[in-house]
C-alpha positions in Angstrom: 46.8 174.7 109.5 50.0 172.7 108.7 50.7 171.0 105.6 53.7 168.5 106.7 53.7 165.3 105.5 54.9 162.5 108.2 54.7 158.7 107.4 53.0 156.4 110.1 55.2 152.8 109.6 53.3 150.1 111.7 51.7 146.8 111.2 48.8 146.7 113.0 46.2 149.2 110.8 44.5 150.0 114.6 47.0 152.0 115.5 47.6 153.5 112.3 44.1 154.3 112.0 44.2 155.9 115.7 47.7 157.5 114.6 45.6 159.3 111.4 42.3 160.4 113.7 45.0 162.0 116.2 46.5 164.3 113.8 43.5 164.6 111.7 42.9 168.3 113.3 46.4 169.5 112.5 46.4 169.6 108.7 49.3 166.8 108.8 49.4 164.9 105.7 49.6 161.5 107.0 50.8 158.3 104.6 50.7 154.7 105.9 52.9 151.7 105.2 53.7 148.9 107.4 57.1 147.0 105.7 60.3 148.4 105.5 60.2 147.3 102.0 56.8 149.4 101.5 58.2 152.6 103.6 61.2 152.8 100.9 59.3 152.6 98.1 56.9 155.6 99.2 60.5 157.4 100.2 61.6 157.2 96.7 58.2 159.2 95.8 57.6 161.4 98.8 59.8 164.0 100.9 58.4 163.6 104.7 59.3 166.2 106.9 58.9 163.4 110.3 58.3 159.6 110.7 56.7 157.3 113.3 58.1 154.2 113.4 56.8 150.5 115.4 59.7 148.9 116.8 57.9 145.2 115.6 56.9 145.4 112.1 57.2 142.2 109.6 60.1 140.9 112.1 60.9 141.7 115.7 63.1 145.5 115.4 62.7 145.8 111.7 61.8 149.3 113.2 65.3 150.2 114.3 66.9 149.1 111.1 64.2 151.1 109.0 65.1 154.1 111.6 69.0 153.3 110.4 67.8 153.7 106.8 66.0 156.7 107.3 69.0 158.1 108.9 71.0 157.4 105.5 68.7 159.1 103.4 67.6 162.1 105.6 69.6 162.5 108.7 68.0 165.4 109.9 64.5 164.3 109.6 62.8 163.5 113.2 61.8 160.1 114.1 59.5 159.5 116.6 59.2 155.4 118.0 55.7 154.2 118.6 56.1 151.4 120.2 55.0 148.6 122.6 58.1 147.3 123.8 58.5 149.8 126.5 61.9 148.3 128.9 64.5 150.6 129.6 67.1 148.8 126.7 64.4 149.4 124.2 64.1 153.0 124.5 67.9 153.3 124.9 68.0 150.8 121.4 65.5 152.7 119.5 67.4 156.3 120.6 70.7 154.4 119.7 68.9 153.7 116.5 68.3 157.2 115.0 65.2 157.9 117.1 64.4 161.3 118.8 61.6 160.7 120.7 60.1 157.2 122.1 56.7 157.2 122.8 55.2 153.6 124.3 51.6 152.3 123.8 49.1 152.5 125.1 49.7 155.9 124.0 47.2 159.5 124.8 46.2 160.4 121.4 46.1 164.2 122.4 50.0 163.8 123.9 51.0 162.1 120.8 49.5 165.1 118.6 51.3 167.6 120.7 54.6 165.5 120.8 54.7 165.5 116.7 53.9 169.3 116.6 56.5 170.0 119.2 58.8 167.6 117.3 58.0 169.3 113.9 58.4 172.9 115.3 61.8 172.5 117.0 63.2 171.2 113.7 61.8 174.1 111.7 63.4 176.3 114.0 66.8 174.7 113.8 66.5 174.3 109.9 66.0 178.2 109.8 68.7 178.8 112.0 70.8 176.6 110.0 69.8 178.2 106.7 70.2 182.0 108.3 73.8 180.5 109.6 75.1 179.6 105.8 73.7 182.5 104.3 76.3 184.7 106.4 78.9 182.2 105.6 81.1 182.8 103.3 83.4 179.8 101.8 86.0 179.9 99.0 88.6 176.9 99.0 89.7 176.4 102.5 88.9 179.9 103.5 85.4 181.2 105.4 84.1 184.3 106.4 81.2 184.7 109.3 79.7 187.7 108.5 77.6 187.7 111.7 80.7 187.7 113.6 83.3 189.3 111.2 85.6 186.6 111.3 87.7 184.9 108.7 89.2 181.3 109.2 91.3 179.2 107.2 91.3 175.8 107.1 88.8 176.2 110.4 91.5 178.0 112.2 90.1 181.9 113.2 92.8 184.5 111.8 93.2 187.6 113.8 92.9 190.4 111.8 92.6 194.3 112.0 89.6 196.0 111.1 90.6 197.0 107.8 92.3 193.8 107.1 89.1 191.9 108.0 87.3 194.8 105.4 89.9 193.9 102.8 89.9 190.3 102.8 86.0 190.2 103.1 86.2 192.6 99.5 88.4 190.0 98.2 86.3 186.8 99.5 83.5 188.6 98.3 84.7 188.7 94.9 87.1 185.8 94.2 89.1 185.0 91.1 88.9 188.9 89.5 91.9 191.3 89.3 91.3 194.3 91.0 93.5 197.9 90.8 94.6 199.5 93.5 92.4 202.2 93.5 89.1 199.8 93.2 90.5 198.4 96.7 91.1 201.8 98.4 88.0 202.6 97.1 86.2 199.7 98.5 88.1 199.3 102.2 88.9 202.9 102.9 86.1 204.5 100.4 87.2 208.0 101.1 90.6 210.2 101.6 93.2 210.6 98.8 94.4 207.5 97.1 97.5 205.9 98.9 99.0 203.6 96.9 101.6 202.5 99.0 98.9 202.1 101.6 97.5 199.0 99.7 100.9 197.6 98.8 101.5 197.3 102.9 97.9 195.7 103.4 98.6 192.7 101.0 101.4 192.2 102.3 99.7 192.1 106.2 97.5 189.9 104.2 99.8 187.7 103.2 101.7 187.6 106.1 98.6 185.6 107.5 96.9 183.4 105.0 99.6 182.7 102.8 101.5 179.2 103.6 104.6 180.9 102.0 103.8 184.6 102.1 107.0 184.7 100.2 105.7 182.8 97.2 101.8 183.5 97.5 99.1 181.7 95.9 96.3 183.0 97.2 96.5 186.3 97.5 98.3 186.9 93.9 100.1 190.1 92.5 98.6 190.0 88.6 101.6 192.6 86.9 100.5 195.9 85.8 96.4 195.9 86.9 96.6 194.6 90.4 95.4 191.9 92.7 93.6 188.6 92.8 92.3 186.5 95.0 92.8 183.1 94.3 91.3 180.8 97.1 92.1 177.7 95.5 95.4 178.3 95.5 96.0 177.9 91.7 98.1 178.8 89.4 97.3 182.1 87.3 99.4 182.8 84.0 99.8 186.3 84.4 100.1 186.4 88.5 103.6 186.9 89.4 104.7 186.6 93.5 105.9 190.6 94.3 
Protein backbone atom coordinates (compact mmCIF):
# COMPACT_ATOMS: atom_id res chain seq x y z
CA UNK A 1 0.00 0.00 0.00
CA UNK A 2 1.21 3.60 -0.73
CA UNK A 3 1.02 6.32 1.52
CA UNK A 4 1.48 9.41 -1.04
CA UNK A 5 -0.47 12.30 -0.55
CA UNK A 6 -1.66 13.93 -4.09
CA UNK A 7 -4.18 16.96 -4.08
CA UNK A 8 -7.27 16.66 -6.52
CA UNK A 9 -7.87 20.72 -7.48
CA UNK A 10 -11.30 20.84 -9.42
CA UNK A 11 -14.57 22.58 -9.08
CA UNK A 12 -17.01 20.28 -9.81
CA UNK A 13 -17.18 17.80 -6.42
CA UNK A 14 -18.32 14.83 -9.14
CA UNK A 15 -15.29 14.47 -10.39
CA UNK A 16 -13.47 14.85 -7.35
CA UNK A 17 -15.58 12.44 -5.76
CA UNK A 18 -14.91 9.91 -8.84
CA UNK A 19 -11.08 11.11 -8.66
CA UNK A 20 -11.07 9.81 -4.62
CA UNK A 21 -13.15 6.26 -5.36
CA UNK A 22 -10.36 5.72 -8.28
CA UNK A 23 -7.50 5.82 -6.07
CA UNK A 24 -9.28 4.60 -3.09
CA UNK A 25 -7.51 0.96 -3.60
CA UNK A 26 -4.04 2.34 -3.76
CA UNK A 27 -3.55 3.78 -0.25
CA UNK A 28 -3.17 7.39 -1.81
CA UNK A 29 -3.99 10.04 0.56
CA UNK A 30 -6.18 12.13 -1.41
CA UNK A 31 -7.04 16.02 -0.28
CA UNK A 32 -9.53 18.17 -2.18
CA UNK A 33 -9.78 21.89 -2.94
CA UNK A 34 -11.25 23.54 -5.78
CA UNK A 35 -9.78 27.48 -5.76
CA UNK A 36 -6.38 28.37 -6.36
CA UNK A 37 -6.80 30.49 -3.34
CA UNK A 38 -7.93 27.17 -1.30
CA UNK A 39 -5.02 24.86 -2.97
CA UNK A 40 -2.38 27.38 -1.49
CA UNK A 41 -3.58 27.55 1.65
CA UNK A 42 -3.59 23.55 2.12
CA UNK A 43 0.19 23.87 0.40
CA UNK A 44 1.34 25.93 3.18
CA UNK A 45 0.18 22.90 5.52
CA UNK A 46 0.81 19.87 3.46
CA UNK A 47 3.85 18.39 1.37
CA UNK A 48 2.13 16.51 -1.76
CA UNK A 49 4.18 14.27 -3.56
CA UNK A 50 1.63 14.87 -7.08
CA UNK A 51 -1.32 17.15 -8.10
CA UNK A 52 -4.33 16.90 -10.47
CA UNK A 53 -5.26 19.96 -11.69
CA UNK A 54 -8.86 21.15 -13.88
CA UNK A 55 -7.90 23.50 -16.41
CA UNK A 56 -11.51 25.62 -15.51
CA UNK A 57 -11.74 26.21 -11.93
CA UNK A 58 -13.24 29.67 -10.37
CA UNK A 59 -12.18 31.31 -13.89
CA UNK A 60 -11.53 29.87 -17.34
CA UNK A 61 -7.40 28.43 -17.01
CA UNK A 62 -7.05 29.36 -13.37
CA UNK A 63 -5.62 25.67 -13.76
CA UNK A 64 -2.56 26.67 -15.76
CA UNK A 65 -1.64 29.58 -13.51
CA UNK A 66 -2.18 27.37 -10.33
CA UNK A 67 0.18 24.69 -12.30
CA UNK A 68 2.74 27.95 -12.63
CA UNK A 69 2.48 28.31 -8.85
CA UNK A 70 3.05 24.89 -8.12
CA UNK A 71 5.95 24.98 -10.29
CA UNK A 72 7.52 27.89 -8.01
CA UNK A 73 7.12 26.17 -4.92
CA UNK A 74 7.93 22.50 -5.95
CA UNK A 75 9.29 22.22 -9.35
CA UNK A 76 9.85 18.71 -9.32
CA UNK A 77 6.52 17.63 -8.10
CA UNK A 78 4.36 15.88 -11.08
CA UNK A 79 1.29 17.50 -12.32
CA UNK A 80 -1.19 15.64 -13.96
CA UNK A 81 -4.22 17.98 -16.03
CA UNK A 82 -7.68 16.61 -15.63
CA UNK A 83 -9.36 18.36 -17.83
CA UNK A 84 -12.35 18.83 -20.32
CA UNK A 85 -10.97 21.15 -22.65
CA UNK A 86 -9.34 18.51 -24.80
CA UNK A 87 -8.13 20.68 -28.40
CA UNK A 88 -4.77 20.19 -29.41
CA UNK A 89 -3.57 24.05 -28.04
CA UNK A 90 -4.90 23.01 -24.72
CA UNK A 91 -2.88 20.10 -24.08
CA UNK A 92 0.10 21.93 -25.61
CA UNK A 93 -1.03 25.12 -22.97
CA UNK A 94 -1.40 23.00 -20.00
CA UNK A 95 2.23 21.09 -20.92
CA UNK A 96 3.59 24.62 -21.54
CA UNK A 97 2.18 25.37 -18.15
CA UNK A 98 4.22 22.98 -15.85
CA UNK A 99 1.98 19.94 -16.58
CA UNK A 100 3.45 16.38 -17.20
CA UNK A 101 0.75 14.49 -18.18
CA UNK A 102 -2.82 15.65 -19.67
CA UNK A 103 -5.52 13.44 -19.16
CA UNK A 104 -9.17 14.68 -20.80
CA UNK A 105 -12.65 13.74 -19.45
CA UNK A 106 -14.56 11.70 -19.81
CA UNK A 107 -11.73 9.92 -18.32
CA UNK A 108 -11.40 5.61 -17.41
CA UNK A 109 -11.14 5.71 -13.77
CA UNK A 110 -8.85 2.42 -13.91
CA UNK A 111 -6.43 4.42 -16.66
CA UNK A 112 -6.37 7.40 -14.49
CA UNK A 113 -5.27 5.15 -11.33
CA UNK A 114 -2.55 3.53 -13.33
CA UNK A 115 -1.45 6.92 -14.91
CA UNK A 116 -0.86 8.49 -11.20
CA UNK A 117 0.98 5.33 -10.07
CA UNK A 118 3.06 5.26 -13.14
CA UNK A 119 3.42 9.09 -12.67
CA UNK A 120 4.35 8.67 -8.90
CA UNK A 121 6.86 5.78 -9.59
CA UNK A 122 8.96 7.29 -12.30
CA UNK A 123 9.57 10.34 -10.04
CA UNK A 124 10.61 8.10 -7.11
CA UNK A 125 13.02 6.59 -9.31
CA UNK A 126 14.51 9.77 -10.56
CA UNK A 127 14.50 11.40 -6.96
CA UNK A 128 16.66 8.24 -5.87
CA UNK A 129 18.85 8.49 -8.67
CA UNK A 130 19.20 12.07 -7.93
CA UNK A 131 19.91 11.61 -4.30
CA UNK A 132 22.48 8.46 -5.09
CA UNK A 133 24.06 11.08 -7.75
CA UNK A 134 24.96 13.91 -4.91
CA UNK A 135 25.90 11.54 -2.42
CA UNK A 136 29.08 10.63 -4.81
CA UNK A 137 29.46 14.25 -5.40
CA UNK A 138 31.80 16.00 -3.88
CA UNK A 139 31.73 19.98 -3.87
CA UNK A 140 34.16 22.44 -2.19
CA UNK A 141 34.14 26.06 -3.69
CA UNK A 142 34.21 25.83 -7.33
CA UNK A 143 35.75 22.40 -7.25
CA UNK A 144 33.74 18.80 -7.63
CA UNK A 145 34.64 15.35 -7.39
CA UNK A 146 32.34 12.34 -9.06
CA UNK A 147 33.23 9.60 -7.23
CA UNK A 148 31.34 7.17 -9.43
CA UNK A 149 33.42 8.26 -12.15
CA UNK A 150 36.71 9.49 -10.57
CA UNK A 151 36.70 12.74 -11.95
CA UNK A 152 37.47 16.17 -10.58
CA UNK A 153 36.19 19.46 -12.28
CA UNK A 154 36.70 22.91 -11.65
CA UNK A 155 34.45 25.38 -12.25
CA UNK A 156 32.41 22.49 -14.32
CA UNK A 157 35.41 22.02 -16.54
CA UNK A 158 36.78 18.05 -16.13
CA UNK A 159 40.68 18.16 -15.21
CA UNK A 160 42.71 15.40 -16.50
CA UNK A 161 44.56 13.97 -14.06
CA UNK A 162 46.85 10.85 -13.29
CA UNK A 163 45.79 8.21 -11.07
CA UNK A 164 47.60 9.34 -8.18
CA UNK A 165 46.90 12.90 -8.75
CA UNK A 166 43.17 12.07 -8.90
CA UNK A 167 43.96 9.95 -5.34
CA UNK A 168 45.70 13.02 -4.03
CA UNK A 169 43.32 15.64 -4.73
CA UNK A 170 40.26 13.36 -3.80
CA UNK A 171 42.46 13.07 -0.03
CA UNK A 172 42.61 16.73 -0.07
CA UNK A 173 38.72 17.37 -1.25
CA UNK A 174 37.92 14.92 1.15
CA UNK A 175 39.35 16.82 3.92
CA UNK A 176 39.37 20.58 3.12
CA UNK A 177 40.73 23.43 5.11
CA UNK A 178 43.26 21.05 7.49
CA UNK A 179 47.08 21.04 7.22
CA UNK A 180 48.41 17.87 6.46
CA UNK A 181 52.36 16.62 6.74
CA UNK A 182 53.94 15.11 4.18
CA UNK A 183 54.01 11.83 5.55
CA UNK A 184 50.03 11.79 6.41
CA UNK A 185 49.71 12.34 2.40
CA UNK A 186 52.21 9.57 1.32
CA UNK A 187 50.56 7.72 3.75
CA UNK A 188 47.11 8.25 2.39
CA UNK A 189 47.91 8.28 -1.71
CA UNK A 190 50.74 5.82 -1.80
CA UNK A 191 50.00 3.95 1.69
CA UNK A 192 52.99 1.83 1.47
CA UNK A 193 56.87 1.92 0.38
CA UNK A 194 59.46 4.21 2.09
CA UNK A 195 58.51 7.75 2.63
CA UNK A 196 59.64 10.04 -0.41
CA UNK A 197 59.46 13.31 0.49
CA UNK A 198 60.47 14.78 -2.53
CA UNK A 199 57.92 12.58 -4.15
CA UNK A 200 55.05 14.73 -2.59
CA UNK A 201 56.81 18.10 -3.20
CA UNK A 202 56.55 17.08 -7.17
CA UNK A 203 52.79 15.99 -6.82
CA UNK A 204 51.64 19.51 -5.40
CA UNK A 205 53.28 21.01 -7.66
CA UNK A 206 51.50 18.68 -10.73
CA UNK A 207 48.65 19.76 -8.61
CA UNK A 208 49.01 23.01 -8.96
CA UNK A 209 50.09 23.09 -12.28
CA UNK A 210 46.24 22.25 -12.97
CA UNK A 211 43.84 23.91 -10.56
CA UNK A 212 45.68 26.72 -9.55
CA UNK A 213 44.77 30.12 -11.68
CA UNK A 214 48.41 31.24 -10.88
CA UNK A 215 50.15 28.00 -9.85
CA UNK A 216 52.87 30.44 -9.15
CA UNK A 217 50.98 32.24 -6.38
CA UNK A 218 48.51 29.33 -5.23
CA UNK A 219 45.55 29.73 -3.28
CA UNK A 220 44.09 26.71 -3.25
CA UNK A 221 46.34 24.27 -2.83
CA UNK A 222 48.51 26.26 -0.09
CA UNK A 223 52.09 25.48 1.27
CA UNK A 224 51.44 26.12 5.41
CA UNK A 225 55.55 26.60 6.54
CA UNK A 226 56.99 23.97 8.54
CA UNK A 227 53.76 21.24 8.90
CA UNK A 228 52.64 20.95 5.38
CA UNK A 229 49.67 21.38 3.08
CA UNK A 230 46.21 22.76 2.82
CA UNK A 231 43.57 22.68 0.80
CA UNK A 232 41.89 25.77 0.61
CA UNK A 233 38.91 25.47 -1.93
CA UNK A 234 37.71 28.86 -1.46
CA UNK A 235 40.57 30.36 -2.37
CA UNK A 236 41.20 32.38 0.83
CA UNK A 237 43.71 33.72 2.45
CA UNK A 238 45.42 31.65 5.33
CA UNK A 239 47.88 33.58 7.81
CA UNK A 240 50.41 31.08 8.08
CA UNK A 241 50.21 29.71 4.24
CA UNK A 242 53.04 30.95 2.31
CA UNK A 243 53.18 30.24 -1.80
CA UNK A 244 56.52 27.72 -2.17
Amino acid sequence: MRNEKILVVDDDPAIRRLIWKSLQSTGLLVYQSDTIEKTLDIMNRVEFQLFLLDVSLEYENDGYHLAQLIRERQPLTPIIFVSGKKNEQDIISGLESGGDVYISKPFAPNVLRAQVISTLNRTEQLLTLSQQREETMLREGIFSFDKNQYQFSKNGEIVNMTSKEIMMILFFMENPYQVFSKEQIYASVWSDGDLDKNLITVYINYLRNKIEDDPKKPKYLQTVWGIGYLFNPEGKEAGTAVSQ
